[in-house]
C-alpha positions, -999 to +999 in steps of 0.1 A: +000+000+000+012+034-011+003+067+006+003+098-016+007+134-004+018+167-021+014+201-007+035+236-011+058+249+020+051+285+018+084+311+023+083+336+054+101+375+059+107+388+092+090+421+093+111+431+120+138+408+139+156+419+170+179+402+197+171+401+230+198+382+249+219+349+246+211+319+266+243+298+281+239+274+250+246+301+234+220+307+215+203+340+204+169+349+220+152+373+195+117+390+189+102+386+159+073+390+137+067+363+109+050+366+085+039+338+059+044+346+025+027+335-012+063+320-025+064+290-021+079+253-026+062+223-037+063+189-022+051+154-029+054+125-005+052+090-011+053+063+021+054+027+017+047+002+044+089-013+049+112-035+071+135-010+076+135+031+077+147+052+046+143+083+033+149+096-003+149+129-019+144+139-053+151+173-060+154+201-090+186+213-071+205+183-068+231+195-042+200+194-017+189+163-029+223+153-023+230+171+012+228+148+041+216+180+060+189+182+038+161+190+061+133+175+044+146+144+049+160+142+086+123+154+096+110+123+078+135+103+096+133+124+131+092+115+131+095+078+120+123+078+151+098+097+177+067+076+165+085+045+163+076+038+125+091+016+103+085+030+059+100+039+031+097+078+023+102+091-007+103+131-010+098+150-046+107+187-040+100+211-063+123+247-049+114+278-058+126+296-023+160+305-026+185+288-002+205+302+023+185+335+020+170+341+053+135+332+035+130+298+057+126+274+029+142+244+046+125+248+079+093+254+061+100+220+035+106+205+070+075+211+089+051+204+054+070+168+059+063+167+096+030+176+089+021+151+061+037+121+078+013+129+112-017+131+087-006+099+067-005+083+105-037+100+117-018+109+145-039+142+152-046+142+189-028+173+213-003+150+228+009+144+189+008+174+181+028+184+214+057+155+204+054+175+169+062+207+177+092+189+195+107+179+170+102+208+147+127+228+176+153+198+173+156+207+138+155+239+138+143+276+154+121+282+124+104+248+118+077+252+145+062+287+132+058+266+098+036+241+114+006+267+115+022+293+093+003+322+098+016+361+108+033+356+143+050+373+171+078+349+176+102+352+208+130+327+228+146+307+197+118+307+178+098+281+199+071+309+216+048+319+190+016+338+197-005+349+166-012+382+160-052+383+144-064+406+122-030+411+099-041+420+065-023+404+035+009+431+021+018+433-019+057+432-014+089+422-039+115+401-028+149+407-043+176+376-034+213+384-039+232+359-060+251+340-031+242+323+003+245+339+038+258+314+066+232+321+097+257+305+122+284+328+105+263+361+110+254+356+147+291+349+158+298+384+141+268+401+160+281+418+196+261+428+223+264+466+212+241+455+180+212+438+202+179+460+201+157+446+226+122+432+227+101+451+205+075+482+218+039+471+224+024+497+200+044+481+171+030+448+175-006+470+175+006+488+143+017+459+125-020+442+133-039+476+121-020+472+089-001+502+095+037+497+089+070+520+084+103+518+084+104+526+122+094+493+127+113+471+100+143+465+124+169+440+121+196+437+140+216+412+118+215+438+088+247+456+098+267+424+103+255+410+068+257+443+050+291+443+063+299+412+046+279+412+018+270+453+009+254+440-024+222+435+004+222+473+012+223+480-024+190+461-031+175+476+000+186+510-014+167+498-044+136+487-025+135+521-009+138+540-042+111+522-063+083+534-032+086+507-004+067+522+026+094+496+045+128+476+034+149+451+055+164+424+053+145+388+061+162+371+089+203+368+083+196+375+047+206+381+023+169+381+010+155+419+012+118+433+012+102+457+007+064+462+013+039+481-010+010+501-012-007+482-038-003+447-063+002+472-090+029+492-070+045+461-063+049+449-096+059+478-109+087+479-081+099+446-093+103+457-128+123+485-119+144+466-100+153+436-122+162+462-144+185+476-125+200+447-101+199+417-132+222+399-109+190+392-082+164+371-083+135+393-080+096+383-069+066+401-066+045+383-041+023+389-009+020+382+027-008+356+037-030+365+066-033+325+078-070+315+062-052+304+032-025+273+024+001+292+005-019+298-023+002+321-049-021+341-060-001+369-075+032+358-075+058+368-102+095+357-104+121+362-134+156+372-134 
């Protein structure tokens, strides 16, 4: 017998992202808001009954089909270990997130697997769900937003999330430098001096009214990165100039927003700015307010 699943694991930005401390482990506590985002990848999953556990991968970007990091695949295998199941998984991904660009692709392929696998097993109950959202921190400090991706204030290491109701969806572009940016490497770079604190309460109230600026798109890895990397600053620069009412980088980048007043405005943003930086990749998209899947309704990509 052969289960079949497919669903799409839908990209997030950070509308705002600021450190709060370090914990002995040495991990960063931050405050953030998430928010979900039409981009998005697509996954099918196929699970065979087995006498032994594997997991494959078949991917349009072989080197993550290829990666024994792959995240896709050590969920499958992390949830066969916690559930004690014994199958054969096989894993079609379909990217269209850029990697290593602060968008959360892997953590959000991740929790779609985690996800599907508990459905496949009817395993739907709190106390699954609770040994769910356990694993999704073992892999990673995004993964458990992703299991109910929906706009989020999201504090600790990214395991407290509270919703925030009443977000309305954004137009926004996307623009994606051409290179990868090593989140480990940025937070040994970040000092104390760069840490913001917890964000004010009448932000959090803005962002749900649907009123945002650039007062409140703060990111505290942006200097560190920029400082690397300044092509990010440049396409922020570019963000700015085509009529963002707010630019920043999504979480250790190098992935930059900007959010619009309008589809339109968007769009035309993105035009503008393909034409000007043809070495990004450069989407036109929109936030999802959480009563949707990922739908992309509205998205455009091109180089």
């Amino acid at each position: 017998m052969v289960t079949e699943l497919s669903g799409r694991s839908c990209a997030k930005i950070n509308l705002f992202l600021r450190v709060t401390g370090r914990r002995g482990d040495g991990y960063h506590e931050l405050d953030s808001v998430f928010l979900p985002v039409s981009l998005a990848d697509e996954i099918r999953v196929e699970i065979r009954a087995a006498d032994d556990p594997s997991v494959t991968v078949n991917c349009d970007l072989p080197e993550l089909a290829r990666s024994r990091n792959n995240l896709a695949a050590r969920a499958a295998r992390s949830f066969m270990s916690e559930f004690d199941l014994i199958a054969d998984v096989s894993i079609d991904l379909k990217k269209r997130i850029p990697v290593g660009a602060g968008l959360g692709g892997g953590s959000s392929d991740a929790a779609t697997i985690l996800c599907m696998m508990a459905a496949a097993a009817q395993l739907t109950d709190e106390a699954a769900a609770s040994r769910l959202r356990r694993i999704a921190l073992s892999l990673g400090a995004d993964v458990p937003f992703f299991l109910d991706p929906r706009p989020s204030r999201v504090t600790g290491i990214g395991e407290r999330i509270v919703a925030i109701a009443g977000v309305p969806r954004w137009p926004i572009v996307i623009a994606v430098p051409p290179f990868e940016v090593s989140t480990a490497a940025i937070f040994r770079a970040l000092e104390p001096a760069g840490w913001s604190g917890a964000a004010p309460d009448a932000h959090i109230a803005s962002i749900a009214q649907g009123d945002i600026s650039a007062e409140i798109a703060v990111n505290d890895l942006a200097a560190v990165a920029i400082a690397q990397f300044p092509e990010i600053s440049r396409l922020k620069g570019l963000l700015e100039d085509s009529g963002a009412r707010a630019a920043q980088m999504s979480g250790s980048g190098g992935a930059v927003f900007g959010v619009f007043d309008s589809t339109n405005a968007a769009e035309s943003a993105a035009m503008k700015i393909r034409r000007r930086a043809p070495f990004a990749k450069v989407i036109a998209a929109t936030t999802l307010d959480g009563n949707t899947d990922g739908e992309s309704d509205g998205e455009s990509d091109a180089r």
